[in-house]
C-alpha positions in Angstrom: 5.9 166.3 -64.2 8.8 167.0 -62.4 10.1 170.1 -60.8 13.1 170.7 -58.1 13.0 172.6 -55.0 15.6 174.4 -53.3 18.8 175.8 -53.8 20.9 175.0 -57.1 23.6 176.1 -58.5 23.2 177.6 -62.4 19.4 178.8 -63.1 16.3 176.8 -62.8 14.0 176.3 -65.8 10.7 177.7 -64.9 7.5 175.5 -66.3 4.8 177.1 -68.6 1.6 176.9 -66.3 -2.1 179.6 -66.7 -4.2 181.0 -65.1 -8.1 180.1 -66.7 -11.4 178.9 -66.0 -13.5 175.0 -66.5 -17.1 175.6 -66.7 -16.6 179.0 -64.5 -14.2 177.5 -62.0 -10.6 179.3 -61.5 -8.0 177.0 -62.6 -4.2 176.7 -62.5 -2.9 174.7 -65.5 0.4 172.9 -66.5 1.3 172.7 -70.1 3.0 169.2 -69.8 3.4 167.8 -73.4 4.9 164.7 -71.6 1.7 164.1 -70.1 -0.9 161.2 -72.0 -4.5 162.9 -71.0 -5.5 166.2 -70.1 -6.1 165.9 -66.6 -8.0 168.2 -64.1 -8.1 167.6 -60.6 -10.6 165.9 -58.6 -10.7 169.4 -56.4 -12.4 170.6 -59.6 -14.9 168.4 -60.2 -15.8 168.1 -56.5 -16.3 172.5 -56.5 -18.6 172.5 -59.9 -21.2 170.8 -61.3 -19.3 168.5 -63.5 -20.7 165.1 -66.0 -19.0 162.0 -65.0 -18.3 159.0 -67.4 -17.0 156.2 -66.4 -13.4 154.6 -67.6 -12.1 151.4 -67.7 -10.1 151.5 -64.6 -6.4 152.1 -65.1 -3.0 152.9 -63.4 -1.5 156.5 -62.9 1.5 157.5 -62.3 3.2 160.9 -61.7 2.3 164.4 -59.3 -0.6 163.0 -57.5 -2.0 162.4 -54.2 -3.6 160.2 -52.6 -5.7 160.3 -49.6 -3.8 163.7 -48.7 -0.2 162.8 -49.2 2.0 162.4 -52.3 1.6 159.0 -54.1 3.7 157.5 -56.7 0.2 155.8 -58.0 -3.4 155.8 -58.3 -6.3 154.3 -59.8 -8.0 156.2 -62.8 -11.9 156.1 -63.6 -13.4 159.0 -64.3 -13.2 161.5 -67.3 -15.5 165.2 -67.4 -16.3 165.1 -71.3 -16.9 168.5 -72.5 -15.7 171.0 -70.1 -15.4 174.7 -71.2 -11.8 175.7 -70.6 -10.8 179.2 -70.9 -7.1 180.5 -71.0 -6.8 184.0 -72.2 -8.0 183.8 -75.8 -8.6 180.1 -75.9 -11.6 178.7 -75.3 -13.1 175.0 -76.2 -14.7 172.3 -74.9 -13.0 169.2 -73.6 -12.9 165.7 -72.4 -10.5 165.5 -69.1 -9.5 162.8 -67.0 -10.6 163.1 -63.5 -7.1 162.6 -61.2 -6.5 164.1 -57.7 -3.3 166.3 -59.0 -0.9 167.6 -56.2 -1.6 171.3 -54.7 0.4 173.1 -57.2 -2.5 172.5 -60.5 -5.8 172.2 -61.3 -5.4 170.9 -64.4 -2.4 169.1 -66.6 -2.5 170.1 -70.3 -1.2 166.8 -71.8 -0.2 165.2 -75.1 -3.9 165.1 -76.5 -4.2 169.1 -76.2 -1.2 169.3 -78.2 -2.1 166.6 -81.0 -5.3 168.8 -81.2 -4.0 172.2 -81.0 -0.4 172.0 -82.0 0.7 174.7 -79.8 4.0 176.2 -80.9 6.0 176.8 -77.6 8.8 179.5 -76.9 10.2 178.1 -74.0 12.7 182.1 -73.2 9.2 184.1 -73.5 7.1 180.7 -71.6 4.2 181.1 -74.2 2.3 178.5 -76.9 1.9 180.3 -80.6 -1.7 178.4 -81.8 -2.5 179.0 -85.9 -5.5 179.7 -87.0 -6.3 176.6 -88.4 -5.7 174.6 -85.2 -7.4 177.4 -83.3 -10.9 176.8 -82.2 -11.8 180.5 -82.5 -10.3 180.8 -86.4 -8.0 183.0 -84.8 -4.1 182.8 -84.2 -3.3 183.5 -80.9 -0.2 183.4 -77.9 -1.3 181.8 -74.8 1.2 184.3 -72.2 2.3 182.2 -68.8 0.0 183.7 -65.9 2.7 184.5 -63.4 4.5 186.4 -66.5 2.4 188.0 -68.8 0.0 190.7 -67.1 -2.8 192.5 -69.5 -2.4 196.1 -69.2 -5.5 197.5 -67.2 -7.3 194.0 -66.3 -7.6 193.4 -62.6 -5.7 191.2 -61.2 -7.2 188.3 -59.6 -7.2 187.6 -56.2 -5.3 184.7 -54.8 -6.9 182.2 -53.2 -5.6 180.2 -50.1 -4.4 177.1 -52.4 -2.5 180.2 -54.5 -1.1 182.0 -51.3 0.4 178.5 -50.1 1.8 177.5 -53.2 3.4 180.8 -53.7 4.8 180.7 -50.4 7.1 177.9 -50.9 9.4 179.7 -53.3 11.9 181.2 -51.9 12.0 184.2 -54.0 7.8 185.2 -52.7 7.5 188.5 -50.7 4.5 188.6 -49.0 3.2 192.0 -47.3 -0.1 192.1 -45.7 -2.0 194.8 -44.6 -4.8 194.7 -42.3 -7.3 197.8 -42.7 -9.4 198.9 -39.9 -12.8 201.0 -40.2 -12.3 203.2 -36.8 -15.5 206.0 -36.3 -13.8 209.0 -35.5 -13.9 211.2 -32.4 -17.5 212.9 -32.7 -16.7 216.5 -33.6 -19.1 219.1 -34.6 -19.1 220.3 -37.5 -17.1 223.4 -38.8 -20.0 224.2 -40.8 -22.7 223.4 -38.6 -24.5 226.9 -37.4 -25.8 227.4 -33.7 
């Protein structure tokens, strides 16, 4: 995976990435068909009650960290088989390799989601078409990139501190807070009340 920072001239191509859940846990994921595993972050696994296997150990390379700072390297040995991931309308259980990703996912969605699901992509609208018949609901379906695609009258979700400081680092993020104060106010009596 790799992305630029900073000013360029011409316009920067923006990454397909969602918003979801593993096993109940909110989840940032990047759809990276150049990727060999689907990986989720050792964050992950650490916050939920996930099922370790063991792997043969093996050699990483790409966005991860290691002991807190950036690595070009790291050993792997752990996968999470079965893990309920849930984007949008897509929903299925799947073995993940366990990797401490960098800040900016939770999970990478590599080549093996796309041999299994054969996700369509439209790179203008940042969305994955997925048939019916490679759909595990039965259902054809568009997977909509979160920070894009907003369902009229859900929620939205509130960011968490990872979100916040990944957000800040573009250039183009506005951030307005508001702090709200309960103040009791000055005891009056009551227009109504009778003497």
């Amino acid at each position: 995976m790799y992305s630029t920072t900073g000013d360029r001239t011409g316009r920067r191509g923006k990454l397909i990435t969602f918003h979801g859940t593993v096993n109940g846990i909110l989840i940032r994921a990047l759809w990276d068909p150049g990727a060999d595993s689907i990986y989720v972050s050792k964050r992950v696994v650490e916050a939920g009650e996930f099922r370790l296997s063991a792997l043969e150990p093996s050699t990483c390379k790409g966005g991860i960290r290691l002991d807190g700072a950036q690595a070009s390297s790291t050993t792997v040995q752990w996968e999470t088989p079965d893990i309920d991931l849930k984007i949008q309308d897509f929903a299925a259980p799947l073995t993940m390799t366990v990797l401490d990703l960098d800040e900016d996912y939770d999970m990478v969605l590599g080549m093996p989601f796309c041999e299994t699901f054969k996700p369509l992509p439209d790179f203008e609208a940042k969305s994955l078409f997925i048939a019916a018949d490679r759909s595990p609901s039965g259902s054809q379906f568009t997977l909509y990139d979160s920070e894009i695609y907003h369902i009229p009258g859900a929620e939205p979700e509130p960011l968490t501190h990872r979100e916040i400081r990944r957000l800040s680092k573009k250039e183009s993020t506005t951030f307005r807070c508001y702090r709200l104060e309960v103040r009791p106010l000055p005891s009056v009596s009551s227009p109504l009340e009778v003497n």
